[in-house]
C-alpha atoms as one frame of an Amber mdcrd trajectory, in Angstrom:
protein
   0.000   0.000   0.000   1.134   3.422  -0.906   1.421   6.303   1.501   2.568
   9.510   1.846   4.870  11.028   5.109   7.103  14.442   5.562  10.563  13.271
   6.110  11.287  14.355  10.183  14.729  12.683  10.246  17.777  11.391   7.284
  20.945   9.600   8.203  21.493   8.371   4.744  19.937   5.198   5.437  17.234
   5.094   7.318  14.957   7.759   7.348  11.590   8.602   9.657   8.464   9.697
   8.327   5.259  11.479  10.136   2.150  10.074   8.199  -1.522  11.553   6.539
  -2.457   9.269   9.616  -0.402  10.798  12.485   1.754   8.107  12.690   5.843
   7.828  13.260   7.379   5.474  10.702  10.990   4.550   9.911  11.578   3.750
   6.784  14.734   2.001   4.976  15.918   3.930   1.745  18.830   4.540  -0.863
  17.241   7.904  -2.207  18.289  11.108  -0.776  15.795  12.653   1.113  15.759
  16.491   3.093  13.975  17.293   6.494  11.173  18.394   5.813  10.307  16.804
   2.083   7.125  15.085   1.055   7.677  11.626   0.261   5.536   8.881  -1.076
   6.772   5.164   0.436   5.511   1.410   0.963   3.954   0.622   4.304   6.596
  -1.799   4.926   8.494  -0.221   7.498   7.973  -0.307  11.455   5.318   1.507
  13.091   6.599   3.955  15.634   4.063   5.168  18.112   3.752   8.730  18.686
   4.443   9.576  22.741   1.684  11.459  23.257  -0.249   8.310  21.594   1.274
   6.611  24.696   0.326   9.024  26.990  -3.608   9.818  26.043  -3.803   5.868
  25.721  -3.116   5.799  29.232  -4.867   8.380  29.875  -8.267   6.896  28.491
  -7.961   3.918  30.668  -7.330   5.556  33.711 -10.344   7.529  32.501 -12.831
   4.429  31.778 -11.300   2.978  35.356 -12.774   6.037  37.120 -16.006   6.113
  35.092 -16.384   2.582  35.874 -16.041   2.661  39.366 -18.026   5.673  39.283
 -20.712   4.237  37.379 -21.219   1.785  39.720 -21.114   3.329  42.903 -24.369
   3.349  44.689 -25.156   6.679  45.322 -28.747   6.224  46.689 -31.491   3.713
  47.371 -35.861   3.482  47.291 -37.753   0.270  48.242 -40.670  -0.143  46.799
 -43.243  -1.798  48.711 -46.525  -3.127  47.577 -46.712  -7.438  48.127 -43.352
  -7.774  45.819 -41.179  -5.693  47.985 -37.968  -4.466  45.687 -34.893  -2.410
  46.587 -33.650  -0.405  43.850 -29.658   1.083  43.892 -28.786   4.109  42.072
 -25.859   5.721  40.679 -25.179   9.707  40.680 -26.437   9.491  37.098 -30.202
   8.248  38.377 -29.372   4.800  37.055 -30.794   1.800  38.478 -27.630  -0.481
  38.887 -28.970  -3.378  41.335 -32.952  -3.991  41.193 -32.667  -6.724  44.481
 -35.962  -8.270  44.956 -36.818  -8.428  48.915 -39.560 -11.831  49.055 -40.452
 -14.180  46.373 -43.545 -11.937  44.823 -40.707  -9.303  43.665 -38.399 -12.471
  42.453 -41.920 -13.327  39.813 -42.428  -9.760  39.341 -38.851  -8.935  38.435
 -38.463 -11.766  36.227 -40.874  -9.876  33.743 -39.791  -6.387  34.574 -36.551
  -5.436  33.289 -35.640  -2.055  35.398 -32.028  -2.266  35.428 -29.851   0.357
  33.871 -33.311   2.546  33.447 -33.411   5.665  34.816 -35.123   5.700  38.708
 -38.154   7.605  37.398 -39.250   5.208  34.673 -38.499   1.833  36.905 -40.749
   2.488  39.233 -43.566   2.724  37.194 -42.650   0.151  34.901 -42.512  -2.338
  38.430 -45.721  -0.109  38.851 -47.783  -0.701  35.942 -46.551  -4.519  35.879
 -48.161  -5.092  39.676 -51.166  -4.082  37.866 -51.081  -6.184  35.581 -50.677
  -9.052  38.112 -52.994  -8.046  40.603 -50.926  -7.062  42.949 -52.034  -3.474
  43.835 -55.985  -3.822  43.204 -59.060  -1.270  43.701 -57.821  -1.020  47.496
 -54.641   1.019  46.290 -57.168   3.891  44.658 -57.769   7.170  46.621 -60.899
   6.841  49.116 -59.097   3.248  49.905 -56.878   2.100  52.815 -53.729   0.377
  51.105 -50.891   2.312  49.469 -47.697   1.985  47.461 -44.714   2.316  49.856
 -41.404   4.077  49.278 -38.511   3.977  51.955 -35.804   6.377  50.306 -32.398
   6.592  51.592 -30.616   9.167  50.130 -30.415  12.562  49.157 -30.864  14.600
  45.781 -33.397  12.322  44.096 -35.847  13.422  41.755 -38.854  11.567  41.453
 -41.363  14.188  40.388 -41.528  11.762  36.892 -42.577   8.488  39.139 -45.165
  11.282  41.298 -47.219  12.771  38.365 -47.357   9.131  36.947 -48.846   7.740
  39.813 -51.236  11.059  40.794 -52.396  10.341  37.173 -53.324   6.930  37.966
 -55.049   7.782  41.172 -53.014   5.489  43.048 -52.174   6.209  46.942 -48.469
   6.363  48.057 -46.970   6.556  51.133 -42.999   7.982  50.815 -40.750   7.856
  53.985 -37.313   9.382  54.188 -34.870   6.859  56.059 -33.362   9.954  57.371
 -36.383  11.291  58.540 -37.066   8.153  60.496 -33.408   8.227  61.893 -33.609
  11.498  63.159 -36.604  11.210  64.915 -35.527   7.865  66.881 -32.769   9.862
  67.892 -34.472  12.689  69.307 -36.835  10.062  71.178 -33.781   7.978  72.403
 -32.696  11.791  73.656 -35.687  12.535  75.014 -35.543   9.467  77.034 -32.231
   9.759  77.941 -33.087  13.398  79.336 -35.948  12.431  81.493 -33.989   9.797
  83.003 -31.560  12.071  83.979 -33.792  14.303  85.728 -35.362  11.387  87.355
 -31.627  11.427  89.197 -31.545  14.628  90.185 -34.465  15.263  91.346 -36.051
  11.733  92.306 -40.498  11.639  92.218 -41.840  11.622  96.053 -43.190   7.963
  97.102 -46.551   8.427  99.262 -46.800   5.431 101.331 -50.639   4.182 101.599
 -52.594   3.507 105.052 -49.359   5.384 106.639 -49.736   4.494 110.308 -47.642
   6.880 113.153 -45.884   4.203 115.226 -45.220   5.411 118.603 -42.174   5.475
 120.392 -41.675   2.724 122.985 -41.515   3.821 126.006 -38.986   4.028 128.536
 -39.757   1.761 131.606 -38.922   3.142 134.960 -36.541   1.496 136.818 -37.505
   1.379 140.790 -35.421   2.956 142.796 -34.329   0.804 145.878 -33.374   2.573
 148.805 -30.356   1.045 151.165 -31.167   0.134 154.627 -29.597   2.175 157.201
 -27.714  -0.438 159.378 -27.947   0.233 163.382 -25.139   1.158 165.286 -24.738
  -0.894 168.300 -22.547   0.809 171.066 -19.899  -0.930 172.282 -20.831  -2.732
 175.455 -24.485  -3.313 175.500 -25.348  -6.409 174.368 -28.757  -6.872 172.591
């Protein structure tokens, strides 16, 4: 195959040629050739790679390497709860990555709805529109009625307005729970608990003691006091 290169380097011999095709070749030859000078050639010489070739190669892997990891990170996660109970994982791009089915109605259900790789919005009502179709959510999931579709989401940033417009549109009740939310408040009760046990310490509740009877004092008992007997003196010399 013919080519064309500009002649970069000429040692008489051997000379090196940069390509229509950005390429570094070095080329064997008997003609004179100048720096510079157009010349047409056979591709039979050796391929030299360019260095900044090298470099951007290496540069695009370390690239896909990031994008991959990245990619696959999960950034966020919503359970969807209806019978089939399904957790979905999400990238930073709103990607479903992982659609991990919870009991064996979501195992059926999933087995029909392919959700992964779709964005979070459409997913949902895909999983959605498919528990309709097998009776799954039923007239008691319609406004006036007592069941709804659940959503546990743990995360932050996530847009579902899509999935909420969807489902207004069907008439469908839903019931959405942030898992931070739900944290934060069994903190503040543990707190709260914590406090009034404290105070309990400090300042300890009064016990009134029912049928509280006075118990008198015993009383002392009175010793007797003896009196001594006065002995007689007998004088000396009388006899009794």
């Amino acid at each position: 195959m013919i080519k064309k290169g500009i002649v970069m380097d000429y040692d008489g011999k051997n000379a090196v040629l940069f390509t229509e095709s950005g390429e570094f070749i070095s080329i064997k030859t008997k003609e004179k050739l100048s720096i510079g000078q157009e010349y047409v050639y056979k591709t039979k010489g050796k391929i030299i790679p360019k260095q900044f070739l090298i470099a951007a190669s290496i540069i695009l892997v370390l690239f896909l390497s990031f994008f991959y990891n990245l990619y696959y990170t999960v950034y966020a996660s919503v359970t969807v709860s209806i019978n089939p109970e399904i957790r979905l994982d999400i990238n930073r791009f709103d990607r479903i990555i992982n659609a991990v089915p919870l009991n064996e109605d979501a195992k059926k259900l999933l087995s029909e709805a392919k959700v992964k790789y779709k964005k979070l919005d459409n997913g949902l009502i895909i999983i959605v529109n498919k528990a309709k179709e097998k009776k799954y959510i039923n007239s008691e999931y319609y406004e006036g009625n007592p069941k709804s579709i659940k959503l546990l989401v743990d995360g932050k940033n996530i847009n579902l307005t899509k999935f909420y417009k969807e489902i207004k549109k069907q008439k469908l009740n839903l019931n959405t729970l942030d898992i931070k939310t739900i944290k934060n408040n069994d903190n503040k009760t543990k707190l709260e608990k914590k406090e009034k046990v404290k105070e309990n310490k400090i300042n300890p509740p009064s016990i009134k003691k029912s049928n509280d009877v006075s118990i008198p004092s015993e009383k002392k008992i009175a010793k007797p006091k003896c009196k001594a007997k006065k002995e007689k003196v007998v004088p000396k010399g009388k006899n009794k």
